[in-house]
N, C-alpha and C positions, 0 to 999 in steps of 0.2 A: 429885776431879780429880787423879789420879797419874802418867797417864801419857799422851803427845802422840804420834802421828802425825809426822813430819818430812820424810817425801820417802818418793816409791814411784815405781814402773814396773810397767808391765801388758803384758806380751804381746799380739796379736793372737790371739785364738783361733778355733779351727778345726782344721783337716786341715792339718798344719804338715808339710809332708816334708822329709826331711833333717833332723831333729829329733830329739833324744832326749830322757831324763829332763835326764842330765848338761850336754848346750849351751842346754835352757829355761831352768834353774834357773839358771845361770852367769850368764846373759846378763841377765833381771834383776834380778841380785843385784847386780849390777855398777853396774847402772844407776841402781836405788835408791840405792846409798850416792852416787853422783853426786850427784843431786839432793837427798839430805838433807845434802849438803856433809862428809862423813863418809867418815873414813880407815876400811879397813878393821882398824885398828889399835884405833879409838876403843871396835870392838864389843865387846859383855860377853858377849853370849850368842848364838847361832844357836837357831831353831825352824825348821825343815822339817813343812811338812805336807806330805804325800804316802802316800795310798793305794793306789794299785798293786792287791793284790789281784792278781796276777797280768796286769795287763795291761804289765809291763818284765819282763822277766829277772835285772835290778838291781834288784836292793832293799837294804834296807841303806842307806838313800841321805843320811843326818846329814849327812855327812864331803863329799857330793860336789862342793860350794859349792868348797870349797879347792884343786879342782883350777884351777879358773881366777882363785882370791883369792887368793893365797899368803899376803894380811897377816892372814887370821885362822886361818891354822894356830894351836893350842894354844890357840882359843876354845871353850868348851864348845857341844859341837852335837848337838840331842836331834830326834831324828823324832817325830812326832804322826800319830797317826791315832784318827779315829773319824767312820768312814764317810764320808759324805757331807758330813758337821761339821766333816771334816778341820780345813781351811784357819783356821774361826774357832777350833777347840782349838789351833791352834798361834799364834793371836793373843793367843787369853785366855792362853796359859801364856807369851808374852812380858810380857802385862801386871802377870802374877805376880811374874814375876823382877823388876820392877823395884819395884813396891807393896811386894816383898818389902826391898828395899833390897841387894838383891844386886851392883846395875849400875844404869849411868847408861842407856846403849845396845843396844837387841835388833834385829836381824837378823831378820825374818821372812819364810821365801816360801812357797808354796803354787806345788804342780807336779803333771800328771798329762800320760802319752800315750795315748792311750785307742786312736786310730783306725788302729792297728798290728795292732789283735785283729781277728779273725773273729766276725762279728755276732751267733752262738750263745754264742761264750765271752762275749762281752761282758756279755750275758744273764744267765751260770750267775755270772761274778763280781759283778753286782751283787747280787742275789739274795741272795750269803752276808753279806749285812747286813742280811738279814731274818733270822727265829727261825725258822731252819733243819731244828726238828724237825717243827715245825708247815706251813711255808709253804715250804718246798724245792722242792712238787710245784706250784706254784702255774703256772699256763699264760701264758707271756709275762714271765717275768723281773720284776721292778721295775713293769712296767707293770702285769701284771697285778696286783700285787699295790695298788696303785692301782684299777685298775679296779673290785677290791671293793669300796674303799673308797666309791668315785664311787657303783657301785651302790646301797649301805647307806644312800650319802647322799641318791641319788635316791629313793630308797626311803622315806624316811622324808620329805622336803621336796619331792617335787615332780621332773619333770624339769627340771635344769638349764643344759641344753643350749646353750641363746641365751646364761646368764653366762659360762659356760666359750669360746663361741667368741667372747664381746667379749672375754676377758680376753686367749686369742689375739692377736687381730688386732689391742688395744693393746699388746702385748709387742714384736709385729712391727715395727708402725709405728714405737714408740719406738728399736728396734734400729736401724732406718735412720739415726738419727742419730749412732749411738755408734761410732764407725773401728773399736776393736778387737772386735765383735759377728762373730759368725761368719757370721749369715744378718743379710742387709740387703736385705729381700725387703715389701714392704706388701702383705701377704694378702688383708686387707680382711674383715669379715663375715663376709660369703656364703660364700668359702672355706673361713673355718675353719668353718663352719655346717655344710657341707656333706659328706655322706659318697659320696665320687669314690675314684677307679682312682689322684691323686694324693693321697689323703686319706682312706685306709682306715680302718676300723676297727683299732685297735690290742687293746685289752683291755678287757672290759664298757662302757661308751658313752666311751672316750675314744678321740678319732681320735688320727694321726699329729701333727695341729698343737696336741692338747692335751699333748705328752710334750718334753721338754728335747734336745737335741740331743748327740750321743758327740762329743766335742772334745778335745784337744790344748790345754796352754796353761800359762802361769807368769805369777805376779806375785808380787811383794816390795816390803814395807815397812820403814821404819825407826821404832824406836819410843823414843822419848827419858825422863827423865821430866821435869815440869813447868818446874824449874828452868833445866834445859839445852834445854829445847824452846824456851825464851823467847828465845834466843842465836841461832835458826834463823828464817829467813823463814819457813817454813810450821810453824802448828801445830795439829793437830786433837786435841782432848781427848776422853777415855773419859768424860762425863761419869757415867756410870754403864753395867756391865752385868754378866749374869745369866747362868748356866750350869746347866739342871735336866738328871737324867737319867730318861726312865720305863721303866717294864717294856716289857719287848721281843715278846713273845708278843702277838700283833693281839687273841688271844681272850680276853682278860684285861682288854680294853680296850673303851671306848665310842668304835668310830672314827668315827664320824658327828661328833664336837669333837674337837680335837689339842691335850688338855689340858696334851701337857707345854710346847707351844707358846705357850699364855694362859701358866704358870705363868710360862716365860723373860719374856713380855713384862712381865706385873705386877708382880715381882720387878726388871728392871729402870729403868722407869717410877718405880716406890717410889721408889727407890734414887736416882733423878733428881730427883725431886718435882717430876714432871710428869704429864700424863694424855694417850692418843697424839690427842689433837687438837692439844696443844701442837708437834704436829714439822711441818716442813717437807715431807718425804719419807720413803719407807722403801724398802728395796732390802730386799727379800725371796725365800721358797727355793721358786719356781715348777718343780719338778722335773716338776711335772704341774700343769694350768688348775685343776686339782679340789683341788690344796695350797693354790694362790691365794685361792680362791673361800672355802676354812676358815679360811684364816691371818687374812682379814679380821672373823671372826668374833673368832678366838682374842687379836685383838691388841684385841678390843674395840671396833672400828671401828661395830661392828653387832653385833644379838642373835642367837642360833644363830637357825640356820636363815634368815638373810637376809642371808646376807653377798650375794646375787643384787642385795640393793639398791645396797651400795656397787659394783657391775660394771656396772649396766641403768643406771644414774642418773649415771656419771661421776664419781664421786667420786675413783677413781684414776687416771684420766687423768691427763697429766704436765700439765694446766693444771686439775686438779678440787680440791676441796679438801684432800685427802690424796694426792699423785701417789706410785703405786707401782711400783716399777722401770722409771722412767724412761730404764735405761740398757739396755730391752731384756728385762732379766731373765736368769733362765738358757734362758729359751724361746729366745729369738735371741740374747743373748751368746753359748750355750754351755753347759757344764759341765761342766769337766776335774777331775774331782773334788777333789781333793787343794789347786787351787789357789780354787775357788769362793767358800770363806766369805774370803780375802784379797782377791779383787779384789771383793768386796761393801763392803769395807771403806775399798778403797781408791774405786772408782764412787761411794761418800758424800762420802769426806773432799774429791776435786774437785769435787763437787754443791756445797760447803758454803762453799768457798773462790772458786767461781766460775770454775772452770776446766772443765769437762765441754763448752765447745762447743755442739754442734746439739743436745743431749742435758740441756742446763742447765734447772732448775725454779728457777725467776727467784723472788728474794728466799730463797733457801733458808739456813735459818742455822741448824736445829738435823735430823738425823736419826737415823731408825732403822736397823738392820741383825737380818734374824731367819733363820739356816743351819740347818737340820736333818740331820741323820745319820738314817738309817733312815724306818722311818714315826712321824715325832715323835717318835720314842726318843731322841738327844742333839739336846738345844736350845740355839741360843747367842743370845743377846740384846743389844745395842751401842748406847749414845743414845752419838753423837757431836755437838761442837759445835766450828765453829773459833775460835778467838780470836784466833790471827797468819794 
């Protein structure tokens, strides 16, 4: 236990107009030190996640905090990136700086504008976070490249069609109750069950409401360590997490398991000296129903090839014995890439403290957090627990 959680803010995500990288990030960065009670003077360190990739014209964007903090000019401020893990590499490396004994005080946001781009580019930028000599030609962007995945799995287990559109229209439903989700829409079933004119086929058997939504969006945390957290009203500990990286090439890999996925979870689990029956909740990286449906596998929840039972049987319903992303997910949250693994972090630390609202898993007092970058390629893994 090194390091605490102290105050954050979460944007609304969405199609944010009149928005850019520079007024998301400001605003809450602004807001965060607010509610961690926290001069911008006190901070040690700034981490920026933000991956772009081509969806700003700004990049370079460490420094861009300052333009509307003036109190922490001459704070050290480092950008992060790594893919879609963005947002938790730049959490883990605030956890660093402090484990490190660098700093009392870290700065955290996670930012991205996504829905500026034209829906082709959007495609070829995400893309180049797959292994690009192998899987560039890949038909449908990211999705596609999922939709192999879904294939290989179906292929090997069965069709999964019925787990994947409950995991849906539990994402959906839960979204409804979270203000800053971007769709607050109850699908229901039959919807996402179903392949319609609003629910096409996307890529290999995943429709439209098995894929994450192109969003807009910022959040920031403050990150204390133990000592200094104790002096603040709110404090959520790191009680343990785990950072793997695997081979990036799909073909090198057994995608049917998201092994580097198990590794973050067991590696952090250990490190807890817990087992994931022991958690509350888990906010986890629904990028696609068909990540969900593995991830429950990978975090051990269930034996390969039946993660269908933790989905068919309710297990992660926000009222089942393991609820998983009760705040919507990235399905109906969102995912602005860059700020994603931050408000995963931060959608706990309110779970855990009793602040989430319509969105709350009643009696939650320890959780998980699992972001992936690529297809299971960077894994970040997070037991949080609150104490203040």
């Amino acid at each position: 236990m090194t390091a605490c959680i102290i105050g954050w803010n979460h944007s609304k995500f969405g199609k944010l107009e009149g928005e850019d990288v520079e007024s998301l990030l400001i605003d809450v960065a602004a807001k965060a030190l607010k509610d961690a009670e926290t001069a911008p003077e006190e901070i040690d360190a700034i981490y920026l996640g933000f991956y772009n990739g081509g969806f700003s014209r700004q990049d370079f964007g460490a420094s861009l905090v300052l333009n509307g903090i003036e109190g922490l000019r001459w704070k050290p401020a480092t950008r992060v990136e790594n893919a879609c893990a963005t947002g938790s590499a730049a959490v883990h490396q605030g956890v660093n700086f402090i484990e490190a004994k660098q700093g009392r005080k870290v700065l955290v946001i996670g930012v991205e504008k996504m829905t500026d781009t034209p829906g082709k580019q959007i495609g070829e930028i995400l893309l180049s976070a797959s292994y690009v000599k192998e899987e560039a030609a890949v038909e449908g962007g990211f999705a596609g490249v999922f939709g192999q995945i879904a294939s290989n799995y179906f292929q090997k287990y069965g069709d999964q069609s019925d787990s994947l559109a409950t995991i849906a229209a539990k994402n959906h439903k839960n979204g409804c109750g979270n203000p800053m989700a971007q769709m607050h829409k109850d699908l229901g079933f039959a919807f996402c069950r179903t392949e319609s004119e609003k629910n096409p086929i996307v890529a290999g058997p995943l429709k439209r409401t098995d894929c994450s939504l192109v969003s807009d969006g910022a959040a920031a945390l403050v990150l204390a360590d133990l000592e200094t957290a104790m002096s603040h009203k709110k404090a959520v500990v790191f009680r343990a997490r785990h950072h793997v990286t695997d081979m990036m090439p799909m073909s090198r890999r057994d995608m049917t398991f998201l092994e580097g996925c198990a590794q973050a979870w067991n590696g952090a689990l250990d490190r807890a000296g817990m087992a994931v029956e022991d958690l509350d909740l888990v906010e986890t990286h629904d990028c696609f129903t068909i990540a969900e449906l593995m991830q429950y596998e990978a975090m051990g929840l269930t034996a390969r090839g039946e993660g269908c039972k933790a989905a068919m049987e309710g297990w992660t319903q926000k009222d089942g014995k393991l609820p998983v992303n009760a705040s919507g997910g990235l399905k109906a949250k969102g995912h602005p890439i860059g700020a994603t693994g931050v408000s995963m972090h931060i959608l706990t630390a309110m779970q855990l403290r009793g602040e989430a609202g319509d969105f709350q898993v009643d009696g939650a007092k320890t959780g998980g957090v699992f972001n992936m970058g690529g297809a299971a390629v960077a894994n970040y893994c997070s037991i949080l627990e609150a104490i203040r």
